[in-house]
C-alpha positions as CSV (number, residue, x, y, z in Angstrom):
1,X,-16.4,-2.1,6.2
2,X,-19.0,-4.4,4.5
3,X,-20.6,-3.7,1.6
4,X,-23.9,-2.9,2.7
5,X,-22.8,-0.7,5.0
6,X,-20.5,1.5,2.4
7,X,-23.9,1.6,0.4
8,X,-25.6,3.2,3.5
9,X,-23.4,5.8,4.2
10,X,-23.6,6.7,0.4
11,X,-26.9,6.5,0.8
12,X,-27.0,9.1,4.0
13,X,-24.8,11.3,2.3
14,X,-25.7,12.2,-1.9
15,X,-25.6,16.0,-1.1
16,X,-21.6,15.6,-0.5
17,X,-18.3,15.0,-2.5
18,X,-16.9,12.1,-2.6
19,X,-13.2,11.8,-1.5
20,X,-10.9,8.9,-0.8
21,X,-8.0,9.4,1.6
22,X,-5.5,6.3,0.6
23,X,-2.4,7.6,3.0
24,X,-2.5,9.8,5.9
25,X,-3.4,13.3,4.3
26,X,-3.1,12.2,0.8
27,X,-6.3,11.9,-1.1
28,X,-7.0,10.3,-4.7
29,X,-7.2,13.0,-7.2
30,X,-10.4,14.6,-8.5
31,X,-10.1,13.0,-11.7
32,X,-10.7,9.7,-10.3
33,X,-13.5,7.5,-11.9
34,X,-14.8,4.2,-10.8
35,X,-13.9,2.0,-13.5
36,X,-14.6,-1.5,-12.6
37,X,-16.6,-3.6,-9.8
38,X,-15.2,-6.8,-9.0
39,X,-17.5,-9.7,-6.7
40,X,-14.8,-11.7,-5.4
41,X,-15.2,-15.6,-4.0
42,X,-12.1,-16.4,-1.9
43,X,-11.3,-19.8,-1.7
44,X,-7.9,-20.5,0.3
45,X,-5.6,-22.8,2.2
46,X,-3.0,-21.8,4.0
47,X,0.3,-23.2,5.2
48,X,-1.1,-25.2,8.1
49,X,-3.4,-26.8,5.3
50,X,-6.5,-25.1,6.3
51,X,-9.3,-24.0,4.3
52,X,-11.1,-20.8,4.4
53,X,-13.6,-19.3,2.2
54,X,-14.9,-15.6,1.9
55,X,-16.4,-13.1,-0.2
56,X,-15.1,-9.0,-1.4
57,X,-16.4,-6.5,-3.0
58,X,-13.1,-4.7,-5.3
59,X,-14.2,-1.0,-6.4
60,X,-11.2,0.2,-8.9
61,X,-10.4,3.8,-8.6
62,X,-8.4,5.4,-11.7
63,X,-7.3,8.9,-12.5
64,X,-7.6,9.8,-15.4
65,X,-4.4,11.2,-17.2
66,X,-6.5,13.7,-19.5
67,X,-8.4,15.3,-16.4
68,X,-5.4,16.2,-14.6
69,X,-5.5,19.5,-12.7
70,X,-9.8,18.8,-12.2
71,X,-10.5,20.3,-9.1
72,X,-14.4,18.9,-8.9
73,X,-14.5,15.5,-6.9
74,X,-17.1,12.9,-8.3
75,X,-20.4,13.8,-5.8
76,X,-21.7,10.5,-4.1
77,X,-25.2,10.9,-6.1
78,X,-22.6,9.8,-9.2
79,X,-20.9,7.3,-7.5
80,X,-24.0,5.9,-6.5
81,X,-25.8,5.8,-9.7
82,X,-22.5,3.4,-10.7
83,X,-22.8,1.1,-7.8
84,X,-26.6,0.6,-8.2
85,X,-26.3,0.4,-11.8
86,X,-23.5,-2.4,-11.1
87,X,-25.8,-4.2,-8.8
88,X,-28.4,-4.8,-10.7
89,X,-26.3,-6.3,-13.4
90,X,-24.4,-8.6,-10.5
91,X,-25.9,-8.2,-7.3
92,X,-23.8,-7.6,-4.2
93,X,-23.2,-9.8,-0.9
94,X,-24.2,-6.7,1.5
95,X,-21.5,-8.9,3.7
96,X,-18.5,-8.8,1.8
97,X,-15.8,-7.1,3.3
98,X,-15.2,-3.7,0.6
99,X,-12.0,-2.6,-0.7
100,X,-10.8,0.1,-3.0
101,X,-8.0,-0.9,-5.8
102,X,-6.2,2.4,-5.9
103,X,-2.5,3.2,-7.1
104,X,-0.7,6.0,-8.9
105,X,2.8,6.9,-9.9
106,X,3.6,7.7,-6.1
107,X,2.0,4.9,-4.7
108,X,2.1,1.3,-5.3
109,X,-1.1,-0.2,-7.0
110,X,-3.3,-2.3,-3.7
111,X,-6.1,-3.0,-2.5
112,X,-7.0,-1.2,0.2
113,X,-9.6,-1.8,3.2
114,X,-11.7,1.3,4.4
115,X,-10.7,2.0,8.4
116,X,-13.0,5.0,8.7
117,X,-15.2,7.7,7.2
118,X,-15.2,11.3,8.2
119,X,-17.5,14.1,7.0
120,X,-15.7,17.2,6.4
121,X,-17.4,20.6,4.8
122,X,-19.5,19.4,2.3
123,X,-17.5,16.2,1.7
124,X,-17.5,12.3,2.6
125,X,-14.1,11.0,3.3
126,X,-13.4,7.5,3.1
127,X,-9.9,6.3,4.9
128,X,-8.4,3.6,3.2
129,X,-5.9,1.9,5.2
130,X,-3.0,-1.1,3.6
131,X,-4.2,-4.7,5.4
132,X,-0.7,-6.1,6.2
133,X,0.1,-9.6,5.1
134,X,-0.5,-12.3,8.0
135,X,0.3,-15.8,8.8
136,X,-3.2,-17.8,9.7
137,X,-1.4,-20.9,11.2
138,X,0.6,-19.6,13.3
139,X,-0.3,-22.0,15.6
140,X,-0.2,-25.0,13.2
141,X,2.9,-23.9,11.4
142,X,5.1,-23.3,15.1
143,X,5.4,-19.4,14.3
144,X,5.5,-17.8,17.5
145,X,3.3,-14.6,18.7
146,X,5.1,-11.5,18.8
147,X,5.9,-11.3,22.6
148,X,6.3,-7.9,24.4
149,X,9.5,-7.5,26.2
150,X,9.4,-5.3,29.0
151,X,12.6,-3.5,29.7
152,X,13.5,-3.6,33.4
153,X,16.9,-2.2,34.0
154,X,16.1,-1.5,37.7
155,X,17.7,-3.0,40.7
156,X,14.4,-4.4,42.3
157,X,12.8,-7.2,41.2
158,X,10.3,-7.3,38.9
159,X,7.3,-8.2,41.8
160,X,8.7,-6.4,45.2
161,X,6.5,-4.1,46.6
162,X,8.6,-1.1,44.6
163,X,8.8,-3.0,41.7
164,X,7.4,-2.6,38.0
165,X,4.5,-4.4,37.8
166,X,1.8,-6.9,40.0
């Protein structure tokens, strides 16, 4: 999700709660506050030597030790009123990719990408999903494509009239 367009759903939704889902069914407790705003310039080669350049958006989520148990979640009219106040100190690329910096004692400290947004009762979901580490150059660098192998433990051949596939 770009940036702009998390600042638009926000924007459609300051009568809900904001929640953040970081693993399937576990959400980021209600004493999380947003704690720091990072505009990110990514300048990178990789291991075929080629160059690439982007821009993120980091939003730090923290929960607070002293607010355990807080059942409340921070409403997105809060939330808001941080990012805006943020922007007009730093303004944002509305096309930078947006991630969330989340971690707690059960759950390793990354930055995570939003896959989707739900509305549930009276509260805005964001999924956060783990982007898994990649190689660019495959190509370049000779690593092969992972290739599907199709089991076919029949008699026929693959292409007779019977067969598995064509």
């Amino acid at each position: 999700m770009k940036t702009q367009e998390l600042l638009n759903v926000l924007n459609q939704h300051k009568n809900k709660s904001l929640l953040f889902e970081y693993a399937p069914n576990l959400l980021v407790g209600a004493n999380y506050h947003i704690t720091e705003v990072k505009h990110i310039t990514i300048d990178s080669v990789d291991c075929g030597a080629q160059t690439d350049a982007w821009k993120e958006t980091v939003i730090q989520l923290w929960e607070s030790p002293s607010e355990l148990g807080k059942t409340e979640f921070m409403s997105v009219v809060k939330a808001l009123g941080i990012l805006n106040k943020v922007g007009k100190i730093k303004t944002y690329n509305g096309d930078a990719e947006v991630k969330f910096e989340y971690g707690n004692a059960n759950f390793h400290t990354a930055q995570l990408f939003v896959n989707d947004f739900e509305i549930r009762n009276n509260n805005l979901i964001f999924k956060l999903a783990i982007e898994k580490t990649d190689c660019k150059a495959k190509g370049i660098c000779g690593v092969p494509e992972e290739v599907q192998v199709i089991d076919n433990t029949s008699d026929e051949p693959c292409c007779s009239p019977t067969g598995n596939c064509c």
